[in-house]
C-alpha positions in Angstrom: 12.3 -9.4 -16.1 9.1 -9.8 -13.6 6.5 -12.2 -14.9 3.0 -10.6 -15.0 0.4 -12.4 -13.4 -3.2 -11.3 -13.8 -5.1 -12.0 -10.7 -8.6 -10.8 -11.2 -10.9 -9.7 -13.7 -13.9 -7.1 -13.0 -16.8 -5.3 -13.8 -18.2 -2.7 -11.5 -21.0 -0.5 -11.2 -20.4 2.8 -9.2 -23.9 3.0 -7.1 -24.2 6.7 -7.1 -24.3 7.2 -10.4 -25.0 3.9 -12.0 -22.0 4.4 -14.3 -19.7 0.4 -14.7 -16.5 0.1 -15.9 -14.2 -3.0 -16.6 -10.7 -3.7 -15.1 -8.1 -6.1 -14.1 -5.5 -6.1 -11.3 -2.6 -7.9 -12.0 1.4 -7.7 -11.2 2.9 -4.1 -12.5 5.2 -4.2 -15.1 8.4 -2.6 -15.0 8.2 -0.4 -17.3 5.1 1.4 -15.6 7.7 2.1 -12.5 7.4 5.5 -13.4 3.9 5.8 -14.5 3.0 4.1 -11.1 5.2 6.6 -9.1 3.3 9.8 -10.4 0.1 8.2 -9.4 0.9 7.8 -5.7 2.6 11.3 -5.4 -0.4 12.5 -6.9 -3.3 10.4 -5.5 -1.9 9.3 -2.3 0.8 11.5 -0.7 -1.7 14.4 0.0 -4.3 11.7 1.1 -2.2 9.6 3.5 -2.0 10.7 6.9 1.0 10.4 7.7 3.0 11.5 4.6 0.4 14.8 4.3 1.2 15.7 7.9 4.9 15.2 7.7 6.1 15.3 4.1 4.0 17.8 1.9 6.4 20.5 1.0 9.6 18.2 1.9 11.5 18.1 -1.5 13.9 15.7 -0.4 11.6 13.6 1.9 9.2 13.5 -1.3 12.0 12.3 -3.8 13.2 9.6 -0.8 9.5 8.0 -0.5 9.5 8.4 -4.9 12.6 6.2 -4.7 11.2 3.6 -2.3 8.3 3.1 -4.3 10.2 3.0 -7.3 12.9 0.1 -5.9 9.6 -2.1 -4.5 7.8 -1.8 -8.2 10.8 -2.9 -10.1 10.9 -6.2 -7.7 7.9 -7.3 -9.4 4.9 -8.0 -7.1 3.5 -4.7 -6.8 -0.3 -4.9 -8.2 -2.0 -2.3 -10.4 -5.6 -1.7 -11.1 -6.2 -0.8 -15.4 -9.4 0.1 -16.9 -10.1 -1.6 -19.8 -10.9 0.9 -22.4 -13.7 0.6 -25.7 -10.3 0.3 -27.7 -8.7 -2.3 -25.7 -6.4 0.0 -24.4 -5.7 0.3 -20.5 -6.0 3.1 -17.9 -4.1 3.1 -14.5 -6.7 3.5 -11.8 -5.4 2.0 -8.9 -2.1 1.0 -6.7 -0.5 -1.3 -4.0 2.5 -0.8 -3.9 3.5 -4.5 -2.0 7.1 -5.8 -1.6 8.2 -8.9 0.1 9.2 -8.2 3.9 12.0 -10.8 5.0 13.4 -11.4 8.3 17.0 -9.1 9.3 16.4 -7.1 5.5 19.2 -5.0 4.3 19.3 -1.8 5.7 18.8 1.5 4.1 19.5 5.1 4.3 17.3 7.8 2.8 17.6 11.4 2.7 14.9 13.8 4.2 14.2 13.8 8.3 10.4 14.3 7.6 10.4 10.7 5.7 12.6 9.2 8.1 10.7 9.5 10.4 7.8 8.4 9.1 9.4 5.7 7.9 11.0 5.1 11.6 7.7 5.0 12.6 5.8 2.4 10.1 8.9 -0.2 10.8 8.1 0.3 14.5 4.3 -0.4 14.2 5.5 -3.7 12.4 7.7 -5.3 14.5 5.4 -4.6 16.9 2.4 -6.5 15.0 5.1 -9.2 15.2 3.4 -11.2 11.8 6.8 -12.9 12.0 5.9 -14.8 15.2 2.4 -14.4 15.5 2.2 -16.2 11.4 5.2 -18.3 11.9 6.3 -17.5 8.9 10.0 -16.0 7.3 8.5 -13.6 5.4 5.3 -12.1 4.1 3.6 -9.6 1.1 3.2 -5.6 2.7 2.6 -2.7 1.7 3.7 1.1 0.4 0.6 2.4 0.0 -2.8 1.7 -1.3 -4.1 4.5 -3.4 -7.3 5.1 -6.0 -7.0 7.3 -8.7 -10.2 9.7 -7.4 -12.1 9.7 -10.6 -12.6 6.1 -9.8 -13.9 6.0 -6.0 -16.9 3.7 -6.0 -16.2 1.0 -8.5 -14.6 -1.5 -5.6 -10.8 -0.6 -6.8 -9.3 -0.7 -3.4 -11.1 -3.9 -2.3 -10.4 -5.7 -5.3 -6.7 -4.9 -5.1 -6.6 -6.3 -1.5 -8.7 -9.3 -2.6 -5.5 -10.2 -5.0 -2.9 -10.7 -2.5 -4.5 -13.9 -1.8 -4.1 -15.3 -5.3 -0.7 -13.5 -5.6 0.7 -14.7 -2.4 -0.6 -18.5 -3.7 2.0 -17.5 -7.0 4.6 -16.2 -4.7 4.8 -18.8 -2.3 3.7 -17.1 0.4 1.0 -17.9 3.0 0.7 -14.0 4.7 0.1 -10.5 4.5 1.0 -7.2 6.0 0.4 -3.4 6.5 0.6 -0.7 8.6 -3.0 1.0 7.5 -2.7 4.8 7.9 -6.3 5.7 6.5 -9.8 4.8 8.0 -11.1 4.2 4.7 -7.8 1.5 4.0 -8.5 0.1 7.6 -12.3 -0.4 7.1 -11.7 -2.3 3.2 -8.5 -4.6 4.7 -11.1 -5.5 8.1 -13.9 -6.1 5.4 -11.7 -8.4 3.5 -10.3 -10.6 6.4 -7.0 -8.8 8.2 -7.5 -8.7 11.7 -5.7 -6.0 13.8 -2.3 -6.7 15.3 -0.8 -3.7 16.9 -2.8 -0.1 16.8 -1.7 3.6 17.7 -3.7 6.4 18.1 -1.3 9.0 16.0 -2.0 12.2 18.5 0.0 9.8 21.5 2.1 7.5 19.6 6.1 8.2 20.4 9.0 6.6 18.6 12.3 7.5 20.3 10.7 9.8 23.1 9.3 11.4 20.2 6.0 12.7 19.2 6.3 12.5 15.3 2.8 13.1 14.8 1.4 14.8 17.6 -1.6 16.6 16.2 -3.0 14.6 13.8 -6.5 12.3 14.2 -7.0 9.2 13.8 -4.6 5.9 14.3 -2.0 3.5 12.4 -3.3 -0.4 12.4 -0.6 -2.7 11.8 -3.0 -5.6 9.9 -2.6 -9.0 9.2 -4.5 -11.9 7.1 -2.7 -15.1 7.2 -4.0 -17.4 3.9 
């Protein structure tokens, strides 16, 4: 079973309101696969981009991207934001879902043409970032989505969980990071904390296999990298 490692320690005051709150990110355990699955179909499928334009509605695609979340928790490095409750009890406020990304991986197949090709997509925006050759390295830490449980926007979650990939890539062994940000709001807290852009697509024009997959829909997809 996973070790986990708790990475940072916070307190945060929202500004609007003045209200603070306490809460540590830290590795997920596996027993909170599930717990950490309903949170991102809840709090980041019909906020993400990508997955709202093509996958909202999809049954199968929506079970397909629920599986590859599950399979990347249970590996052990995904980090979780809790709330740390007057009773010393925790609250799950905030995910990264962030597996290791090796060289020639395993391939594959998931049901659902919607997620497929989102998931087509993402790879393609990777490999074209390149952090392989551009770090030097054999593998590095990405990412399955970033989400915020939306009681909780204000209090730094989403920084804070990007923060601690540096401190769990030192514990890993790993000297880079990786994702293909879908979100201006994701894009704006991963530039703030150090990535720097390596490939970017404006969604409306981008084509994978003559393709337009997402033709349509504003804004871009920044594959981002920070190298520790």
């Amino acid at each position: 079973m996973p070790e986990v490692m708790i990475l940072g320690q916070y307190e945060e005051e929202r500004k609007s309101t003045g209200e603070k709150i306490k809460y540590v990110v830290q590795t997920a355990p596996p027993e909170m696969a599930e717990e950490i699955v309903e949170h991102m179909t809840k709090f980041f499928l019909p906020r993400e981009p990508m997955c709202s334009h093509r996958l909202l509605g999809d049954e199968v695609s929506t079970n397909s991207i629920r599986e590859l979340w599950r399979e990347a928790v249970l590996s052990g490095t995904t980090l979780i934001a809790l709330q740390i409750l007057d009773d010393q009890k925790t609250k799950l406020i905030g995910v990264n879902v962030t597996p290791i990304s090796e060289k020639n991986p395993e391939e594959k197949t998931f049901e659902g043409e919607a997620f497929n090709e989102v998931l087509e997509s993402l790879v393609d925006v990777a490999k074209q970032g390149d952090i392989f050759g551009k770090y030097n390295v054999d593998k590095y830490l990405t990412g399955y989505g970033l989400s915020v449980d939306s009681d909780y926007h204000g209090f730094n979650v989403g920084r804070r969980i990007l923060e601690c990939r540096r401190p769990l890539c030192a514990k890993l062994g790993i000297s880079a990071t990786g994702t293909v940000f879908t979100a201006s709001s994701s894009q704006h807290i991963a530039k703030n904390v150090g990535f720097e852009t390596l490939a970017e697509f404006v969604f409306d024009e981008y084509e994978c296999n003559g393709k337009k997959t997402f033709a349509g829909l504003p804004g871009k997809m920044v594959m981002m990298g920070l190298k520790y």
